[in-house]
C-alpha distance (Angstrom), angle and dihedral (degrees) to the residues before:
residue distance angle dihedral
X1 . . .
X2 3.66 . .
X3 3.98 141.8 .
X4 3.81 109.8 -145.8
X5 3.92 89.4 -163.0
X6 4.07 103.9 44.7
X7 3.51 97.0 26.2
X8 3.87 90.5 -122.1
X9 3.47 129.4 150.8
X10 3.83 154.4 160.2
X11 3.97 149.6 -161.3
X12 3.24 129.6 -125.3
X13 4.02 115.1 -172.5
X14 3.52 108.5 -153.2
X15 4.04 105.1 -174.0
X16 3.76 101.3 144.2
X17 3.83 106.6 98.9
X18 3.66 99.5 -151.8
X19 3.67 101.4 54.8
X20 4.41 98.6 19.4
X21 3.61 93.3 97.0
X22 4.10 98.9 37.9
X23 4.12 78.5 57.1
X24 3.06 103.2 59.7
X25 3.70 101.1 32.0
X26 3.97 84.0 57.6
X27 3.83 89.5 52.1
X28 3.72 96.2 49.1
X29 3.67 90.5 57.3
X30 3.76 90.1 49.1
X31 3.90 95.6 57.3
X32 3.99 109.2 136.1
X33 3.63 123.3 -148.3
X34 3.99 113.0 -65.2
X35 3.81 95.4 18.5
X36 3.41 130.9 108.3
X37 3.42 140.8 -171.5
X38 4.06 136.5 -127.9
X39 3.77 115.9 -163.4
X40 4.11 114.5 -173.8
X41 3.58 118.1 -171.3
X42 4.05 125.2 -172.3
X43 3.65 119.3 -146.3
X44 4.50 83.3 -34.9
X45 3.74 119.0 -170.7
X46 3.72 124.3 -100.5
X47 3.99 88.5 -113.0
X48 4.24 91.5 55.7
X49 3.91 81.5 39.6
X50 3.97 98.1 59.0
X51 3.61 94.3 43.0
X52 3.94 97.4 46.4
X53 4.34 83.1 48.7
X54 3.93 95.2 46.4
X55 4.06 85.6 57.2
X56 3.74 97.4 35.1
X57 3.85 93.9 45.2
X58 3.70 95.7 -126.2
X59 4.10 121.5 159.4
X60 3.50 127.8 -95.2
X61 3.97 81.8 -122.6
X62 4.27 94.3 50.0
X63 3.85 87.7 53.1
X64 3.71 95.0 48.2
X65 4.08 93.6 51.1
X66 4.13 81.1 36.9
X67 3.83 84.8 62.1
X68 3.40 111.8 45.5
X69 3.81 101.7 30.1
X70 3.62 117.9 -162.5
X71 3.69 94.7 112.1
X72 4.46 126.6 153.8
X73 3.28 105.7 -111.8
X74 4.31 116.6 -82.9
X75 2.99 165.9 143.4
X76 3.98 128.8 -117.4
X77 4.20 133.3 158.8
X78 3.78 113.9 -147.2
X79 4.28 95.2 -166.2
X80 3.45 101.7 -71.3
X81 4.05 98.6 -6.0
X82 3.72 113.3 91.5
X83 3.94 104.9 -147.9
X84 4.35 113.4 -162.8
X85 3.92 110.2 170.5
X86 3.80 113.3 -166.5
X87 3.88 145.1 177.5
X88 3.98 115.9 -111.0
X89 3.91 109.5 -153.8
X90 3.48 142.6 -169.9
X91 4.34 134.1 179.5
X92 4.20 112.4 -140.0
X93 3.94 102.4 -158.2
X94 3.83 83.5 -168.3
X95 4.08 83.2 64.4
X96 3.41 102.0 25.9
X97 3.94 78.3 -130.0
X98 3.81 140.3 138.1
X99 3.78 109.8 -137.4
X100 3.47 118.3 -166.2
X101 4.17 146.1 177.6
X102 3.86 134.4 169.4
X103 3.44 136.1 -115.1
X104 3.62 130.1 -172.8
X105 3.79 127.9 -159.9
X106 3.84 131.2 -154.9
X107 4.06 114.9 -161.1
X108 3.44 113.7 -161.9
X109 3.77 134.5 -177.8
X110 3.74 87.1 -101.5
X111 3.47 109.6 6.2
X112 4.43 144.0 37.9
X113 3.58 117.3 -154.4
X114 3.90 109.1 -166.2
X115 4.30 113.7 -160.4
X116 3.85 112.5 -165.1
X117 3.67 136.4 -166.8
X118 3.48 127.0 -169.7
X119 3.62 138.1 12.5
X120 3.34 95.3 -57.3
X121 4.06 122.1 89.0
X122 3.82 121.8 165.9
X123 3.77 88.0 177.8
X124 3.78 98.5 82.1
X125 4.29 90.2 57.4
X126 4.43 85.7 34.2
X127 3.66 84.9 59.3
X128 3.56 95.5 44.8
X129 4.09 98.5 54.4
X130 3.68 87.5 48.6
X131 3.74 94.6 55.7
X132 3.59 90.0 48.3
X133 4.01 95.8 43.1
X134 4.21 103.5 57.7
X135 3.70 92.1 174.9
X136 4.01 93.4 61.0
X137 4.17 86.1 55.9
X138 3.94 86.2 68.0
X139 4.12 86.4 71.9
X140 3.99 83.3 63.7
X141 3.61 116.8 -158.7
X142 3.81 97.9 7.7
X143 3.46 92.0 53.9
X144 3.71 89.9 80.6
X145 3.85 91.9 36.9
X146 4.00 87.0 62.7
X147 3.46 87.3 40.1
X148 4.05 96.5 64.7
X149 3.87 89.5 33.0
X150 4.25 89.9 51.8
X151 4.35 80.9 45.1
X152 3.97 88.8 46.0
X153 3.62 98.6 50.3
X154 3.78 94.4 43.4
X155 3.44 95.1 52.6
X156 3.82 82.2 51.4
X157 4.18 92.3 56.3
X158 3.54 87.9 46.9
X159 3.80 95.6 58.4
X160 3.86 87.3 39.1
X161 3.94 83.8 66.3
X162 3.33 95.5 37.4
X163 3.80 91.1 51.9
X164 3.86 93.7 46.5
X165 3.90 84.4 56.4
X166 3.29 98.7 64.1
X167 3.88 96.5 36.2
X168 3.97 89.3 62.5
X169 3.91 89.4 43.8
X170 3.83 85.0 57.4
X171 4.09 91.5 43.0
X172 3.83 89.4 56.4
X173 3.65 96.0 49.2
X174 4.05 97.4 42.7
X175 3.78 86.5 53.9
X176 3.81 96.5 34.2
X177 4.23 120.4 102.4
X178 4.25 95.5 -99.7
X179 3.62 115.8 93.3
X180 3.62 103.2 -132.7
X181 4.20 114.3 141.1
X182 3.67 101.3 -135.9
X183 3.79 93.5 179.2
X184 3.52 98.0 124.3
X185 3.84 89.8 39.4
X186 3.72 83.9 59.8
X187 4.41 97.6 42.2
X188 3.93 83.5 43.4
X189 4.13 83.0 60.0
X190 3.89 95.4 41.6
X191 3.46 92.5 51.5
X192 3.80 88.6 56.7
X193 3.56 100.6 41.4
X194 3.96 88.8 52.1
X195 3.98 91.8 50.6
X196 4.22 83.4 56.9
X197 3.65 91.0 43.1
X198 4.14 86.6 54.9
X199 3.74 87.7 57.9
X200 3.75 99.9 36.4
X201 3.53 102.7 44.2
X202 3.82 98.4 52.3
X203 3.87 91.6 45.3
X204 3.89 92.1 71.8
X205 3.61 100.7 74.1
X206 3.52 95.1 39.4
X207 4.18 84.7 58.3
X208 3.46 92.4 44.4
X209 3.84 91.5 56.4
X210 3.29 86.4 55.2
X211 3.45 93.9 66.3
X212 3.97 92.8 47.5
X213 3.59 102.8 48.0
X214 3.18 138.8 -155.2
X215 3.83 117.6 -61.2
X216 4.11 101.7 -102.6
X217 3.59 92.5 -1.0
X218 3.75 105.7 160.6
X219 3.86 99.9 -156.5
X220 3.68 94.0 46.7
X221 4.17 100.9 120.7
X222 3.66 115.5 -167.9
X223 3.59 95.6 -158.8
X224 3.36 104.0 70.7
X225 4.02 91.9 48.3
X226 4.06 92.3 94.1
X227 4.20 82.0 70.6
X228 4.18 90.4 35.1
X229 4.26 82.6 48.8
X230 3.91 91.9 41.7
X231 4.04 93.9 50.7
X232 3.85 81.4 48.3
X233 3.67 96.0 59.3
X234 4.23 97.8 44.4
X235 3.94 80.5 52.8
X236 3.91 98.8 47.6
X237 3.91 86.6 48.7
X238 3.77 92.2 52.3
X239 3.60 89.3 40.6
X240 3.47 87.5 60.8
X241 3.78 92.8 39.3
X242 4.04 92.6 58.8
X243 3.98 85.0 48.5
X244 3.72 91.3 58.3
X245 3.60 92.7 44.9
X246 3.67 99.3 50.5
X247 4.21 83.7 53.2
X248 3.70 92.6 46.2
X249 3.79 84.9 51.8
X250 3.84 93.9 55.4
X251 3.76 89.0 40.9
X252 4.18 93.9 56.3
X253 4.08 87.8 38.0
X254 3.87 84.3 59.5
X255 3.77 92.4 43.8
X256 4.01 86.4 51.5
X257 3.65 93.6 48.6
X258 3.84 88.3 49.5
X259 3.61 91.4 53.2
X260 3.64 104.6 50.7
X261 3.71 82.4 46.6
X262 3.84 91.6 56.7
X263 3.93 85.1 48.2
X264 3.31 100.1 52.2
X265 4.26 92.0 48.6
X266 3.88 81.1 45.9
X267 4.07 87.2 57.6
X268 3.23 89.5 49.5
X269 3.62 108.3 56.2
X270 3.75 88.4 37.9
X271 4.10 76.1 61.2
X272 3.48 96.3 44.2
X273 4.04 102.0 44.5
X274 4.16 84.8 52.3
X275 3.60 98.4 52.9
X276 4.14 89.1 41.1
X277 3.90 81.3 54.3
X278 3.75 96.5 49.2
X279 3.66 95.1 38.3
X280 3.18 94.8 80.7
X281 3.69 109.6 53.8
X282 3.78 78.1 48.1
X283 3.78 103.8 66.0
X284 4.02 79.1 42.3
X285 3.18 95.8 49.9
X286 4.29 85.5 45.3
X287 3.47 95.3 50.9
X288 4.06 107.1 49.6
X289 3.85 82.5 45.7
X290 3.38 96.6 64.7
X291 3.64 90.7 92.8
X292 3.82 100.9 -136.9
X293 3.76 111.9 168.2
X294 3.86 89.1 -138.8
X295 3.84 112.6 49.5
X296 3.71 134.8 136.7
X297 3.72 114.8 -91.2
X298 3.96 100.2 5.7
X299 3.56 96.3 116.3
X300 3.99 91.7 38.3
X301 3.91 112.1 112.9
X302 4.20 88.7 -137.4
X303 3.91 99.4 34.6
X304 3.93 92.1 104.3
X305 3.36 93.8 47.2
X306 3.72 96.2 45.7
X307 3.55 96.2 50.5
X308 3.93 93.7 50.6
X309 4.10 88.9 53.8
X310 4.20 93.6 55.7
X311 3.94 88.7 40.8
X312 3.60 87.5 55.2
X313 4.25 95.7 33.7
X314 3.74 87.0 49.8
X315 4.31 94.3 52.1
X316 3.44 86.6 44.2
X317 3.62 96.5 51.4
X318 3.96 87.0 50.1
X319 3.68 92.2 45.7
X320 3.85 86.5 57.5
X321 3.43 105.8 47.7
X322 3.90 92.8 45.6
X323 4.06 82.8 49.2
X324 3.38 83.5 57.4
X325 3.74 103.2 44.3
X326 4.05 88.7 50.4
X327 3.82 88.1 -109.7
X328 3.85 91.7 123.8
């Protein structure tokens, strides 16, 4: 409960499932001039659902996306009941994942009812700024809506950084002297990063309609559009931040690639240079065993001898050269 005018408000925790809904039905109806009311719901059943709607006035379509959750991002107006469904978000280093739920929020002329899903819930630190910010309460009802959305996009910069982090831990080892393939390290991290982008990168129009308005919309209050406007720039500049990184992620993928390449050509000649080395005491080797009864320097007291020193002058030639040519 809130007091536009004094900035007061209070909390009611309504955990008891038999009587939860009843209490806050009853308190709706009891709303004096100035207040309004903010009603949050986590993961709520369709029965608490319907009833909270029939009061509110929401759509048989609102509660249906309200229920199930897993909405895109946007932005709808049910007559006088502004409707903005939005992705909550969150980056686990432990993971390296992006974990994310939904939450949608329904501003009314005198009332907000919040639905989440997930573990995620900005609403517990959204209701704590506006109880420690009286002025913001004035705005009424979207108050709290910029509230969640300046809680949303924070949590959104935060992973950003958090993100970014771990990408440049993942640069330094792809280009660092240990030959470890961290390709799927790297796709594990795309994958992520293009799950936030999904639920960043439709969320920007959806703010900047905010901002606009609806033609004739009677609620719309152009005071409180500074906040609406700054929320709107944090979220472009993470917008753009999840672009770069999903670049920067196909840039070090490529640079990953290109470096298992170069290891595998490095195998190679390392390959190549050692059989070139012992290819020649080989054919040697293959030739004086032939076992002919009349060869060259069978009969000759130093032919063994000889023929083990150019074996051994030849591979060491080799060895030099490809020492020399970075081959070894």
């Amino acid at each position: 409960m809130y007091d536009q005018v004094s900035g007061w408000s209070k909390h009611m925790e309504c955990e008891m499932p038999d009587d939860a809904c009843q209490s806050v039905l009853k308190r709706l109806r009891g709303l004096g001039e100035g207040e309004f009311a903010w009603v949050r719901l986590a993961g709520p059943s369709e029965s608490e659902l319907v009833e909270l709607a029939e009061e509110l006035g929401l759509h048989p379509l609102a509660v249906e996306d309200a229920l199930h959750g897993r909405q895109r991002p946007k932005r709808e107006r049910f007559g006088d009941i502004l409707a903005v469904a939005l992705k909550t978000l969150r980056y686990v280093e432990e993971e390296s994942a992006v974990e994310t739920g939904d939450i949608m929020i329904f501003v009314g002329p005198r009332s907000v009812l919040t639905v989440t899903h997930g573990t995620i819930d900005p609403c517990t630190e959204a209701a704590r700024r506006l109880d420690s910010d009286a002025d913001m309460l004035r705005h009424g009802p979207r108050a709290v809506l910029h509230a969640v959305l300046d809680v949303v996009v924070d949590a959104y910069s935060d992973a950003a950084r958090r993100v970014r982090a771990t990408l440049n831990r993942l640069e330094d080892e792809v280009f660092s002297t240990t030959r470890v393939d961290h390709t799927e390290n790297i796709y594990s991290l795309k994958r992520e990063v293009r799950e936030f982008r999904d639920a960043v990168q439709p969320f920007v129009p959806v703010v900047q309609g905010l901002l606009s308005g609806d033609p004739g919309e009677k609620d719309h209050q152009p005071k409180i559009a500074p906040y609406i406007r700054d929320v709107a720039d944090h979220l472009h500049r993470t917008d753009t931040e999840v672009r770069t990184l999903d670049e920067l992620l196909d840039s070090v993928l490529g640079a990953q690639q290109a470096r298992v390449g170069t290891w595998q050509n490095d195998d190679m000649r390392r390959i190549s240079a050692w059989a070139a080395i012992f290819a020649i005491p080989t054919m040697v080797a293959g030739v004086y065993g032939m076992n002919f009864e009349h060869m060259p320097e069978l009969g000759w007291t130093y032919g063994y001898p000889l023929a083990v020193v150019l074996m051994a002058l030849a591979a060491g030639a080799l060895y030099r050269a490809f020492r020399h040519n970075g081959w070894l």
